[in-house]
VOPAGU-2260 file (C-alpha; in pm, 1 decimal, decimal comma):
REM VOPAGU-2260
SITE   aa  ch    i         X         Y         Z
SITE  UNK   A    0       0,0       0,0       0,0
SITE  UNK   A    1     292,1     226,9      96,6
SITE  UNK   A    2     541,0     121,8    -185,0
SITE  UNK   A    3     363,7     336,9    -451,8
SITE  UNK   A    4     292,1     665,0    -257,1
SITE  UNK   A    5     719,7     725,2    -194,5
SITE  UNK   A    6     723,4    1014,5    -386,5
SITE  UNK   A    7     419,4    1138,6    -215,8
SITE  UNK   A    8     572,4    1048,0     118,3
SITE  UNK   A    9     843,3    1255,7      -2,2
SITE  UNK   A   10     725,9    1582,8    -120,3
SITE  UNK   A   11     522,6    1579,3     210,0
SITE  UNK   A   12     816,3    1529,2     455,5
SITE  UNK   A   13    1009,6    1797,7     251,4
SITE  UNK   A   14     744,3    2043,8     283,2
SITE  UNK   A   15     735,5    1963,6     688,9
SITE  UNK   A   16    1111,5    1977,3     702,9
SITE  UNK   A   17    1105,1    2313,6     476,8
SITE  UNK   A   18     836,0    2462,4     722,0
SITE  UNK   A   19    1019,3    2399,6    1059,9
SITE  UNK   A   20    1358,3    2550,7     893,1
SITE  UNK   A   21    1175,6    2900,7     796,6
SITE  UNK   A   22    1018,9    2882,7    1131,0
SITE  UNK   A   23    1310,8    2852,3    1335,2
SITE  UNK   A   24    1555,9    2950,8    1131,2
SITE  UNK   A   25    1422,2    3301,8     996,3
SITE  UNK   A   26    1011,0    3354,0    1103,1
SITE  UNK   A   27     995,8    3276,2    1485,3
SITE  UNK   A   28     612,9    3279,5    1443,4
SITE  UNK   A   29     478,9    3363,0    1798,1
SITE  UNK   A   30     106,4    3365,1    1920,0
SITE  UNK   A   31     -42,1    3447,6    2246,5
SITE  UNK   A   32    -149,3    3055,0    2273,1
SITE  UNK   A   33     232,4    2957,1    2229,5
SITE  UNK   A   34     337,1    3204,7    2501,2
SITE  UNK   A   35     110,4    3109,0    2798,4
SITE  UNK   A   36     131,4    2712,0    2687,3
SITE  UNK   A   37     527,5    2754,7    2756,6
SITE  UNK   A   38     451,5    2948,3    3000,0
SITE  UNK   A   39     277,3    2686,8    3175,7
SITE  UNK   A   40     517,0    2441,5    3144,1
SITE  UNK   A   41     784,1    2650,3    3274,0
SITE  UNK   A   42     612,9    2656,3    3603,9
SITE  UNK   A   43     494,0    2320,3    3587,4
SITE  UNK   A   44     863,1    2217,0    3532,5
SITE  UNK   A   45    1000,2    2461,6    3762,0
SITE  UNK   A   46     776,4    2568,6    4040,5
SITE  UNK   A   47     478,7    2275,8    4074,5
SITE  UNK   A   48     249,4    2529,1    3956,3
SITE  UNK   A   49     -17,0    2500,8    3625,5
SITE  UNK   A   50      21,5    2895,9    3586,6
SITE  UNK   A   51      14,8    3050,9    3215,4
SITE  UNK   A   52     202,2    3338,0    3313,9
SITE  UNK   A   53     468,1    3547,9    3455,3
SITE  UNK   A   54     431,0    3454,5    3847,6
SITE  UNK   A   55     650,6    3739,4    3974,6
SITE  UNK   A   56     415,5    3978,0    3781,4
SITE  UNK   A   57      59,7    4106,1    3885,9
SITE  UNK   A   58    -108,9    3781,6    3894,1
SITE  UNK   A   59    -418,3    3711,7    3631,3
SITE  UNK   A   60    -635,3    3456,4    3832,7
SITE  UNK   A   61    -788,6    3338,6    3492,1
SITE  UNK   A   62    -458,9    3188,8    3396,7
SITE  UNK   A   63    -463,7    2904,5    3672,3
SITE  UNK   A   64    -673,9    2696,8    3444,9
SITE  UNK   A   65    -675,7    2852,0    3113,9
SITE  UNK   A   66    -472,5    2614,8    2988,9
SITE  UNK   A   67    -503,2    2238,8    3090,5
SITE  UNK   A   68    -231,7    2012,7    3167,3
SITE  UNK   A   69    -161,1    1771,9    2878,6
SITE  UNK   A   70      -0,5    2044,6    2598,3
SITE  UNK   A   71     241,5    2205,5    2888,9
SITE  UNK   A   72     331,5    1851,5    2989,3
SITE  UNK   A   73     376,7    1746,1    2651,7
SITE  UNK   A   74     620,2    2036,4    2600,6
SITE  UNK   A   75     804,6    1911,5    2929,7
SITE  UNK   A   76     899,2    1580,8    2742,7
SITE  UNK   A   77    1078,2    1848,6    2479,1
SITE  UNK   A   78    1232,2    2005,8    2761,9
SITE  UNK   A   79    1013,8    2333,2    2625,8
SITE  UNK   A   80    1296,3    2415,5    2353,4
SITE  UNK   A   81    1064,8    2586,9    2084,0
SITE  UNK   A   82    1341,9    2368,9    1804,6
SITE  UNK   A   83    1263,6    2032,8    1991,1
SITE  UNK   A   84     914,3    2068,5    1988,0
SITE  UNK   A   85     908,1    2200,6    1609,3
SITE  UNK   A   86    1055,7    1828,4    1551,9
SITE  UNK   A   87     805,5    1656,2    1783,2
SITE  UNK   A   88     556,1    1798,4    1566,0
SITE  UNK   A   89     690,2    1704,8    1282,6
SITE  UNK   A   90     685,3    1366,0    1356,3
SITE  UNK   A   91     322,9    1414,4    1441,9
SITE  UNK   A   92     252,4    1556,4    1149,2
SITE  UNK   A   93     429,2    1230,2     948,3
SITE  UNK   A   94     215,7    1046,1    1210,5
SITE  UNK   A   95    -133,5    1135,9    1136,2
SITE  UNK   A   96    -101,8    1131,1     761,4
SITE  UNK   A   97      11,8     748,9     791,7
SITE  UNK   A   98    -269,8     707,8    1044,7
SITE  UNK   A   99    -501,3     874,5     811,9
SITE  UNK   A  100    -386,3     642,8     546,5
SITE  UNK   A  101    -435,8     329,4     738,8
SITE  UNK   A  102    -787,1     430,4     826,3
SITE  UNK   A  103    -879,1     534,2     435,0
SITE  UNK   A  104    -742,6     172,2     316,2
SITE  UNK   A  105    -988,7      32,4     599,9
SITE  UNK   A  106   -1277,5     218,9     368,2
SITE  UNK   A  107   -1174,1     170,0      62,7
SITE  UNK   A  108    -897,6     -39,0    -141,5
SITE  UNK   A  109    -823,8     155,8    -455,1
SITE  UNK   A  110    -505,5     295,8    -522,7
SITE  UNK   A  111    -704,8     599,7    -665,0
SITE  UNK   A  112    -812,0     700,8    -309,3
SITE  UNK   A  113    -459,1     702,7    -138,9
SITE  UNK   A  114    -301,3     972,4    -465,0
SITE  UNK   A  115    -584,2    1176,5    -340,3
SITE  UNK   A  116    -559,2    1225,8       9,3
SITE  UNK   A  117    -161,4    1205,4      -5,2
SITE  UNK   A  118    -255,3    1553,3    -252,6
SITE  UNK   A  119    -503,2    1687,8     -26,9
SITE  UNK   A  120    -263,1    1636,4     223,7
SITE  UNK   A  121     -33,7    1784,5     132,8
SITE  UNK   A  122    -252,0    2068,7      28,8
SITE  UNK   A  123    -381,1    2126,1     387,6
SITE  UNK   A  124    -143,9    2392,1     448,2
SITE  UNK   A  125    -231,4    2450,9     827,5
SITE  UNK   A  126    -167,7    2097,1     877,4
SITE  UNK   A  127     189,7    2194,6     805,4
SITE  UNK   A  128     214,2    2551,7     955,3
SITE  UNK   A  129     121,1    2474,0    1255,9
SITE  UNK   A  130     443,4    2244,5    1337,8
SITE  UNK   A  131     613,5    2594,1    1341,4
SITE  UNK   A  132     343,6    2671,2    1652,7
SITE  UNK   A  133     380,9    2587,4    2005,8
SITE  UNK   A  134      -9,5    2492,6    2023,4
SITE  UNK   A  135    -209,6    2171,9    2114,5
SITE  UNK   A  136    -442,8    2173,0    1804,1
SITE  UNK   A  137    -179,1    1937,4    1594,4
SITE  UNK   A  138    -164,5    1709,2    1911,3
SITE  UNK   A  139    -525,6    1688,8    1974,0
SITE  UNK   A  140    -532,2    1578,9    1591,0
SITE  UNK   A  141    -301,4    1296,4    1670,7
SITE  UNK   A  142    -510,6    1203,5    1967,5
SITE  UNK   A  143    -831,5    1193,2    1743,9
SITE  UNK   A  144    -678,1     996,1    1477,6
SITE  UNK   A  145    -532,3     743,2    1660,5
SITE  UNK   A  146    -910,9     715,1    1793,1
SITE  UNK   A  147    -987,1     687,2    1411,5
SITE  UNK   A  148    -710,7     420,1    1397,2
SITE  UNK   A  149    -843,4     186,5    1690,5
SITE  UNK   A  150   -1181,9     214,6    1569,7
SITE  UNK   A  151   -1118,3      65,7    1246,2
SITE  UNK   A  152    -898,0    -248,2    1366,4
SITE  UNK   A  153   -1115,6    -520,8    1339,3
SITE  UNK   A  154    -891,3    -777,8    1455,8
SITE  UNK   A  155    -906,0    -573,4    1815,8
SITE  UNK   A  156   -1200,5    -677,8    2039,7
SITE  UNK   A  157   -1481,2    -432,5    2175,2
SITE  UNK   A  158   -1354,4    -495,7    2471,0
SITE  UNK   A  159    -989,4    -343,0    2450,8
SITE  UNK   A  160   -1126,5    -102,6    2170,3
SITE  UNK   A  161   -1396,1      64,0    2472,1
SITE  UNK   A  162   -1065,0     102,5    2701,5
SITE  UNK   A  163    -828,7     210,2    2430,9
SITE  UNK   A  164   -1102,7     476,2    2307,8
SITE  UNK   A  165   -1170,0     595,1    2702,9
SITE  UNK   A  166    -821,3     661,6    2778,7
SITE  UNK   A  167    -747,9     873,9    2411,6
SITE  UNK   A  168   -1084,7    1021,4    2505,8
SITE  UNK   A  169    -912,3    1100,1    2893,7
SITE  UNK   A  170    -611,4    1237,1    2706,7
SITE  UNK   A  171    -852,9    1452,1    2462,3
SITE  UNK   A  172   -1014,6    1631,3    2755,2
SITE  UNK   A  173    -667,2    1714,0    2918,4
SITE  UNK   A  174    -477,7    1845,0    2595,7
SITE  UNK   A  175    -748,0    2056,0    2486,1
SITE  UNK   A  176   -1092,3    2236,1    2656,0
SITE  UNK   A  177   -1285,7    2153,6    2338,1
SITE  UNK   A  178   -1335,8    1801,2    2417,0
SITE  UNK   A  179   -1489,9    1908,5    2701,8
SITE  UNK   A  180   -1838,7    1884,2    2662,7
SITE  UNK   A  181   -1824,5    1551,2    2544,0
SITE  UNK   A  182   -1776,5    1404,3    2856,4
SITE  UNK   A  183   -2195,0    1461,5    2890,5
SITE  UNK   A  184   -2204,3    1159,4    2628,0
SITE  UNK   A  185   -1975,7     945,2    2911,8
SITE  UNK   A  186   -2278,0     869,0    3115,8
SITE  UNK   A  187   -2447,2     827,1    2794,5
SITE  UNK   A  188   -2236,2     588,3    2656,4
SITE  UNK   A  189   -2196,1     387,4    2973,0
SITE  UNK   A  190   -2533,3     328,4    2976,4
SITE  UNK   A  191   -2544,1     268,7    2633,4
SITE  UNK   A  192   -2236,8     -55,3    2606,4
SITE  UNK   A  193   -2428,3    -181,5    2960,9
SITE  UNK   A  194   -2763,8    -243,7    2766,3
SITE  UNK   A  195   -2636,1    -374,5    2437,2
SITE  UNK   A  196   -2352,4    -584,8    2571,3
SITE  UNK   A  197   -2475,9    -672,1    2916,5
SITE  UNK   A  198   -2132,1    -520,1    3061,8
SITE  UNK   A  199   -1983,8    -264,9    3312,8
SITE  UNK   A  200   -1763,7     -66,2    3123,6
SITE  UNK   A  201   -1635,4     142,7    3415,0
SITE  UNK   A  202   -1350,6     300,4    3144,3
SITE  UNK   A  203   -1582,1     523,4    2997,0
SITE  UNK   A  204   -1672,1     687,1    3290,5
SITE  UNK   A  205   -1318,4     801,0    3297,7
SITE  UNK   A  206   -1382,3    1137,1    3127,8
SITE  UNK   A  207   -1568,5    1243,1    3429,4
SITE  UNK   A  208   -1323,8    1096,0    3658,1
SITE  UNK   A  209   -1086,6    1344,5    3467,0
SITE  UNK   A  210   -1293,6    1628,1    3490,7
SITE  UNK   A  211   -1383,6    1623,2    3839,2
SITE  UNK   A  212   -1045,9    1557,0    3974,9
SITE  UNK   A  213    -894,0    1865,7    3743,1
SITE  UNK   A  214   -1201,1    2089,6    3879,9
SITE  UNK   A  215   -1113,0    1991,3    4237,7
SITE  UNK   A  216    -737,2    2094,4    4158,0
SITE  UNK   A  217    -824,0    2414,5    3991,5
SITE  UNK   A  218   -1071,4    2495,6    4317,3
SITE  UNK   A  219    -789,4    2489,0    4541,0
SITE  UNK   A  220    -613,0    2746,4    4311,2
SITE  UNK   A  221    -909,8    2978,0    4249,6
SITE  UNK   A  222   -1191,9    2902,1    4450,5
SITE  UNK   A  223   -1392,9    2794,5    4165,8
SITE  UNK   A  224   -1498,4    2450,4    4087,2
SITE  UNK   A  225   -1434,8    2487,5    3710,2
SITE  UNK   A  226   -1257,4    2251,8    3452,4
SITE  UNK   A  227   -1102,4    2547,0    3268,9
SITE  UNK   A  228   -1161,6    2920,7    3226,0
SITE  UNK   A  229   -1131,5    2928,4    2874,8
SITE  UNK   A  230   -1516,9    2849,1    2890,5
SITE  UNK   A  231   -1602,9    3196,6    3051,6
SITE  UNK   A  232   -1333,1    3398,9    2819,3
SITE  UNK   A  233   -1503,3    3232,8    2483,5
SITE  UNK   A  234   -1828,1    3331,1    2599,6
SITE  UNK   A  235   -1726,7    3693,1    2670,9
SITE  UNK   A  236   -1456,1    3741,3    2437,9
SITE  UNK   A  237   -1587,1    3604,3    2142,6
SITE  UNK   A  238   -1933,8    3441,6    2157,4
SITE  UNK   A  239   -2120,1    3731,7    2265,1
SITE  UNK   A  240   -1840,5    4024,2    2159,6
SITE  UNK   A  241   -1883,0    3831,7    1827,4
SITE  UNK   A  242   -2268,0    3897,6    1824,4
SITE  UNK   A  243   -2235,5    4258,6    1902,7
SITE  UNK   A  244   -2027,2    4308,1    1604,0
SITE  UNK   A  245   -2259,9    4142,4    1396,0
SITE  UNK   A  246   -2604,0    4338,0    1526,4
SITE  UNK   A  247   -2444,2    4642,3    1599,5
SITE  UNK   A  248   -2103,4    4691,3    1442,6
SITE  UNK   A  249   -1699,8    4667,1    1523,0
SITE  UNK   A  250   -1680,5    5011,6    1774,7
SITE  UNK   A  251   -1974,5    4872,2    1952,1
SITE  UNK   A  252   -1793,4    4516,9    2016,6
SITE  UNK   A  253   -1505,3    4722,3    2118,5
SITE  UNK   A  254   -1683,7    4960,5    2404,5
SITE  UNK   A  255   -1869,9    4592,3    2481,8
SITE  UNK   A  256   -1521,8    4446,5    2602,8
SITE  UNK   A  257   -1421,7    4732,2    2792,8
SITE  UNK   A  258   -1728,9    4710,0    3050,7
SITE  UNK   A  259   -1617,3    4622,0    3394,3
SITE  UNK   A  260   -1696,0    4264,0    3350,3
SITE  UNK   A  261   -1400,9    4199,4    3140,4
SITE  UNK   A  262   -1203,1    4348,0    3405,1
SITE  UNK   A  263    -899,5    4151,7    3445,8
SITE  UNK   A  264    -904,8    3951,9    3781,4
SITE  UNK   A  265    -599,1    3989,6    4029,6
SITE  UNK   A  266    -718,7    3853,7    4363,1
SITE  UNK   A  267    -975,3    3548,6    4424,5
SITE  UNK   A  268   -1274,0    3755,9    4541,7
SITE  UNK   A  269   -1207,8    3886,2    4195,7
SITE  UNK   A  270   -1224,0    3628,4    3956,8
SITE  UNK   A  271   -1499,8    3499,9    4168,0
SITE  UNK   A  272   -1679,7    3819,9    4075,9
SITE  UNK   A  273   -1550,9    3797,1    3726,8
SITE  UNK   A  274   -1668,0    3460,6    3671,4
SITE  UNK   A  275   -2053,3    3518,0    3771,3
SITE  UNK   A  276   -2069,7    3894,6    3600,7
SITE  UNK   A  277   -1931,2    3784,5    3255,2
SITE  UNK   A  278   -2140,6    3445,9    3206,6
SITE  UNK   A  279   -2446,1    3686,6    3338,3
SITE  UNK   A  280   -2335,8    3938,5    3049,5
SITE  UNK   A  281   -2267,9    3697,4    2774,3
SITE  UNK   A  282   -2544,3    3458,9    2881,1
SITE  UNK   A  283   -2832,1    3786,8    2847,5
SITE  UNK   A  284   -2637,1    3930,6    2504,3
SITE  UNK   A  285   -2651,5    3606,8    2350,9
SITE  UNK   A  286   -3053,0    3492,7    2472,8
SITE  UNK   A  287   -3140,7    3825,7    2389,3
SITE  UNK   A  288   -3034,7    3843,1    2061,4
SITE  UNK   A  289   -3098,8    3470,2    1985,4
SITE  UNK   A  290   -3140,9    3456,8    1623,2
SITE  UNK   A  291   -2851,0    3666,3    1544,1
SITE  UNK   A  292   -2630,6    3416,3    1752,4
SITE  UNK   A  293   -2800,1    3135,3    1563,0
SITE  UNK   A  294   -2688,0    3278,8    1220,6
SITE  UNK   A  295   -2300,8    3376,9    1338,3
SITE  UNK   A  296   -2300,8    3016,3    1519,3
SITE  UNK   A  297   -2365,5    2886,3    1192,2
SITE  UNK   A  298   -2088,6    3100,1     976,7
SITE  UNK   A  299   -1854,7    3000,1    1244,3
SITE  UNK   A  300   -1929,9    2644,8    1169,9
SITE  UNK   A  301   -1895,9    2718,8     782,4
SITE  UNK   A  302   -1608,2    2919,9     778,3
SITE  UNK   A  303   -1431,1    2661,4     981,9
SITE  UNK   A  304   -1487,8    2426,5     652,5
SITE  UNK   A  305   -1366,3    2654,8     438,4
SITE  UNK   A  306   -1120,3    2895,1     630,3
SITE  UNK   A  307    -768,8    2771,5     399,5
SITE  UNK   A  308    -574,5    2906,0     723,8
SITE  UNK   A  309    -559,4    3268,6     706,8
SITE  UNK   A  310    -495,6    3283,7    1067,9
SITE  UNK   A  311    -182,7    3090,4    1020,8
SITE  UNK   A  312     -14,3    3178,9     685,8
SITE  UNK   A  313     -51,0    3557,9     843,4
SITE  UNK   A  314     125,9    3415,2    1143,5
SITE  UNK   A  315     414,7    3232,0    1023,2
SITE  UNK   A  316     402,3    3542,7     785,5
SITE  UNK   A  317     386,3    3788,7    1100,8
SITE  UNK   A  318     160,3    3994,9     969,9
SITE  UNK   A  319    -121,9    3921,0    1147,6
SITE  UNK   A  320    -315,2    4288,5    1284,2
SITE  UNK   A  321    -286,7    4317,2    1654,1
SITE  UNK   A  322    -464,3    4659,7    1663,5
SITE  UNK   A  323    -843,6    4527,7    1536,7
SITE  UNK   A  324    -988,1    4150,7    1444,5
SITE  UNK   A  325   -1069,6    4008,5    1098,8
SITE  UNK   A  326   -1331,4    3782,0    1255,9
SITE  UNK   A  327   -1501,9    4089,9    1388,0
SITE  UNK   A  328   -1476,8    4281,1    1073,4
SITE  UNK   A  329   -1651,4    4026,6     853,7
SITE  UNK   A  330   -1963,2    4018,3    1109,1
SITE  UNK   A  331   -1985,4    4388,1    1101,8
SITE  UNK   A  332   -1983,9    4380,8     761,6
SITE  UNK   A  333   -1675,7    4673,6     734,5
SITE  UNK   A  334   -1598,3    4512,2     379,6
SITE  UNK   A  335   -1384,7    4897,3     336,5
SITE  UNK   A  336   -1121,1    4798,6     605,5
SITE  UNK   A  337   -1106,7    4430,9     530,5
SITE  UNK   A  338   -1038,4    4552,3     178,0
SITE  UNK   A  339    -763,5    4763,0     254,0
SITE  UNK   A  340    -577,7    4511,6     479,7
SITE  UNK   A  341    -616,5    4232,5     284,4
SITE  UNK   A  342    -513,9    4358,4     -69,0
SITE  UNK   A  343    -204,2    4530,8     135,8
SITE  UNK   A  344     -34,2    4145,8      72,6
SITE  UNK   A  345    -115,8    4098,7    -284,5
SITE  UNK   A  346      78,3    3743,0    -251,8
SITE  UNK   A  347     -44,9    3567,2      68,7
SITE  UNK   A  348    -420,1    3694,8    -103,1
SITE  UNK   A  349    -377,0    3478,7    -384,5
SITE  UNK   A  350    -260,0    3223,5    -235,6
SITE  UNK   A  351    -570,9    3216,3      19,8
SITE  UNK   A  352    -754,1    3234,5    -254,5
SITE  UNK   A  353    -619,3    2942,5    -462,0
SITE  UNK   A  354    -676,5    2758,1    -137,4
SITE  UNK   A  355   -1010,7    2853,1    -109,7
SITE  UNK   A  356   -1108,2    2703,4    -407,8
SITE  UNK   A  357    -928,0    2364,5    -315,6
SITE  UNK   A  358   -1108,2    2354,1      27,1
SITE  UNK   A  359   -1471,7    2447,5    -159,5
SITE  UNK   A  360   -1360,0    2119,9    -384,9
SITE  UNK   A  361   -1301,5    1912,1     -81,7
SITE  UNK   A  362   -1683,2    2023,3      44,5
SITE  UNK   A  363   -1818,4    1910,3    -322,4
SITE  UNK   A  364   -1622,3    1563,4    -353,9
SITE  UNK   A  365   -1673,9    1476,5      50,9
SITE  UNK   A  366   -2057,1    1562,5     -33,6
SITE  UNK   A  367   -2033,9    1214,0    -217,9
SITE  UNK   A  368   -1900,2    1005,9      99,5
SITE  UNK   A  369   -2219,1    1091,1     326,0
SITE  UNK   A  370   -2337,3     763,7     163,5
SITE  UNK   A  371   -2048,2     616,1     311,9
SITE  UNK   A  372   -2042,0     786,4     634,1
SITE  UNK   A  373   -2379,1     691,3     752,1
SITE  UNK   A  374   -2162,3     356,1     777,5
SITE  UNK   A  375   -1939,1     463,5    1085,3
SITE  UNK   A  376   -2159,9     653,2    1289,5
SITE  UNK   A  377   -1808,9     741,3    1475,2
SITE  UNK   A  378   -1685,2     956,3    1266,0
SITE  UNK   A  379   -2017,8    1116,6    1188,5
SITE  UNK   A  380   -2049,8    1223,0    1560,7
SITE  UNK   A  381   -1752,9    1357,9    1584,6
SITE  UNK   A  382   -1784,2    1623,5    1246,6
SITE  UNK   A  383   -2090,6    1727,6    1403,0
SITE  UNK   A  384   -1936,6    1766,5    1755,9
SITE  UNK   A  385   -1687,2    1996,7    1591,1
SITE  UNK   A  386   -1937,3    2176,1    1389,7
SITE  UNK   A  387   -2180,2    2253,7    1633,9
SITE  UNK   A  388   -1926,2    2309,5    1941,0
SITE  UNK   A  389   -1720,9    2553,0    1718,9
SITE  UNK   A  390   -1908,5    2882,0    1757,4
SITE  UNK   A  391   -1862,4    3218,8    1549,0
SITE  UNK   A  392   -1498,3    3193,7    1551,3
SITE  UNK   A  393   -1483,4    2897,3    1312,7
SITE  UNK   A  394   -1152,0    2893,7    1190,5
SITE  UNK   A  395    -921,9    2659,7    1013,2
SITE  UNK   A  396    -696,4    2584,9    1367,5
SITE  UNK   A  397   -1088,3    2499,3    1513,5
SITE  UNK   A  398   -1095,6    2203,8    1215,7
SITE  UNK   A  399    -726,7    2077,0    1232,2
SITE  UNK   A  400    -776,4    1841,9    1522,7
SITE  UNK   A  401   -1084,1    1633,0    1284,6
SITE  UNK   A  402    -897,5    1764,7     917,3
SITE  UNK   A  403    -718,1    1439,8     902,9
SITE  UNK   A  404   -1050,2    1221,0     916,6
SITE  UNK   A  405   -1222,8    1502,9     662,4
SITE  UNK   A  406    -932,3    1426,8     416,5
SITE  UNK   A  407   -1032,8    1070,5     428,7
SITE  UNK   A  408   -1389,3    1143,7     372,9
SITE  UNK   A  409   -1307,3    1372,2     121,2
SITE  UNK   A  410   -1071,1    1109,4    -100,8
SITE  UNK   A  411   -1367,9     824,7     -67,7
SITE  UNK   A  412   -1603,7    1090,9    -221,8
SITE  UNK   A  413   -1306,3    1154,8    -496,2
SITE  UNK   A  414   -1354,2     790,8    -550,2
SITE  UNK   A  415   -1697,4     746,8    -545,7
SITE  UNK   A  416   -1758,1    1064,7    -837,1
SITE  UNK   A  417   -1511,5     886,1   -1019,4
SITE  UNK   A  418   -1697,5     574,7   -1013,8
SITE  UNK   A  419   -2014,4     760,9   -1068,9
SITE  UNK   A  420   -1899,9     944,9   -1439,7
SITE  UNK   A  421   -1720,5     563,5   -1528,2
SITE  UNK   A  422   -2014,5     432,2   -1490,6
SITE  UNK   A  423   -2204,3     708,0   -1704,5
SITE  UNK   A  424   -1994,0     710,8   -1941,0
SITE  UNK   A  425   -2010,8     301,2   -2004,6
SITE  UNK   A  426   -2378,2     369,4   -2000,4
């Protein structure tokens, strides 16, 4: 299966290797994600503290839990040397396309199938950029394709394949907040394997196991019994700032996120103030305005489909505004300034627009695998996990972690339109 997708093989770990020289060599892409994960590890490492900040500065209670353990401690095992983990994730990167392979052959056989996503692969350039980040998506991606992986070995019994699926579910839910809600569907699915196959299958309960014990832990840090307090930034920050942009325009978000609410908080009285204000804020915004959430939840959803990685081509680029937000331009509809900044780099423009139309061709061809993916109800639940737990934001980094899985959806719809105009044309 491998022997005739070398050259493939090739021009993909050339690319990686290509990407991780610019990066450390010449770009030094930063992001605010990269700075509090090493952060965090630094005073994991050094002081036995899950912090995602400077401790001998004014202290930002929110950071005790923003980030969850498993990306710092991942960086730990790379001794959290930006050029070590730039090689860890290329390996991961080399990783998930072979994992994505052996999953696709499990689907279909033809050789056909395999060109395809090895091109589309190779074609999902924030696949690649982001092993010049120090972020958790491109783990999380391994995490859910090794998933993938287990699910599809039928020579491994339901019984090891339920524990092997808990614990990459466990290590989900630690690497990245996202996963969170799932762990609703633990009880769920409990339940679920103890009617149809008359068993206890205690392991996927684990999830909640994880997320109690990481709440507890956090409470002793901030008082609050939380799992992470990315939850209440997303839902200030973005969910509802989001909305205001949409119904009443980009200076309006702006005054929204300078109310008091979005005060940063410095003591624990604080951010137990700042907790219960903010979710009050977003929660009204967002009820109140209901259908216009409705409509930016679903653009989110879409424009994490099609985003071809703006966010991280301007990046690597460094050329990514700091002074105002794209996403928030688009929803207030300020076409004049979004205009202005984005024909200001003629280049990287065409280029996100020839990947534009590549990622609209993956919708049409992976249109023509729904037949096919009413099969595995798996993978089904988890593209609509992503798309409906996404939100406004929706942005290629948001589809990474499941992009893998897509691909392989996407080459078994290549397949079947192929099979379709064969068969129309013998007719």
């Amino acid at each position: 299966m491998f022997k005739c997708l070398k050259p493939a093989f090739r021009m993909i770990f050339c690319s990686a290797c290509l990407v991780f020289v610019l990066s450390v060599g010449f770009l030094h892409p930063e992001t605010n994600d990269s700075v509090e994960y090493q952060k965090a590890a630094h005073n994991l490492l050094k002081n036995n503290l899950l912090y995602a900040g400077e401790i001998s500065k004014h202290i930002d209670y929110r950071l005790f839990s923003k980030r969850t353990a498993g990306y710092p401690l991942f960086l730990i095992f790379q001794n959290n040397v930006s050029w070590v983990v730039g090689i860890a994730s290329v390996f991961l990167l080399m990783l998930n396309y072979f994992l994505g392979l052996s999953v696709l052959n499990t689907l279909t056989k033809k050789t056909n199938a395999k060109y395809v996503y090895s091109w589309f692969f190779l074609l999902n350039i924030p696949l690649f950029l982001h092993t010049s980040f120090v972020m958790a998506d491109l783990l999380l991606a391994t995490i859910i394709n090794l998933a993938a992986f287990v699910y599809c070995q039928s020579r491994i019994s339901s019984s090891k394949k339920i524990k092997n699926l808990s614990l990459l579910w466990c290590l989900g839910v630690l690497v990245k907040p996202i996963i969170l809600p799932s762990i609703l569907l633990s009880p769920l699915v409990f339940s679920y394997l103890w009617i149809k196959q008359n068993k206890l299958y205690f392991s996927s309960l684990f999830p909640c196991f994880v997320f109690f014990l990481v709440s507890f832990f956090n409470q002793q840090q901030t008082g609050v019994f939380e799992y992470s307090s990315i939850s209440t930034i997303n839902l200030g920050q973005y969910n509802s700032k989001l909305l205001i942009s949409e119904k009443y325009g980009y200076d309006s978000a702006q005054s929204y996120a300078l109310r008091s609410e979005f005060m940063v908080p410095r003591t624990q009285n604080e951010y137990l103030d700042y907790k219960k204000t903010l979710q009050s804020l977003a929660t009204e915004t967002i009820f109140t305005n209901w259908p216009s959430y409705l409509k930016i939840h679903l653009l989110g959803s879409v424009k994490m489909i099609l985003d071809p990685g703006r966010y991280e081509l301007y990046t690597l680029l460094g050329i990514t505004p700091s002074a105002f937000s794209l996403t928030e331009m688009i929803y207030a509809k300020d076409w004049q300034k979004l205009k202005l900044f984005m024909f200001s780099n003629i280049g990287v423009l065409g280029v996100f627009v020839i990947l534009f139309l590549i990622n609209l061709f993956k919708v049409f061809v992976f249109i023509f695998s729904l037949k096919e993916l009413r099969k595995y109800w798996f993978f089904g639940l988890i593209f609509l996990y992503f798309l409906a737990i996404v939100g406004p934001v929706g942005a290629a980094r948001f589809m990474l972690p499941i992009s893998i899985v897509y691909l392989v959806f996407c080459s078994v719809g290549w397949v079947r339109l192929l099979d379709f105009f064969q068969k129309r044309s013998k007719g």
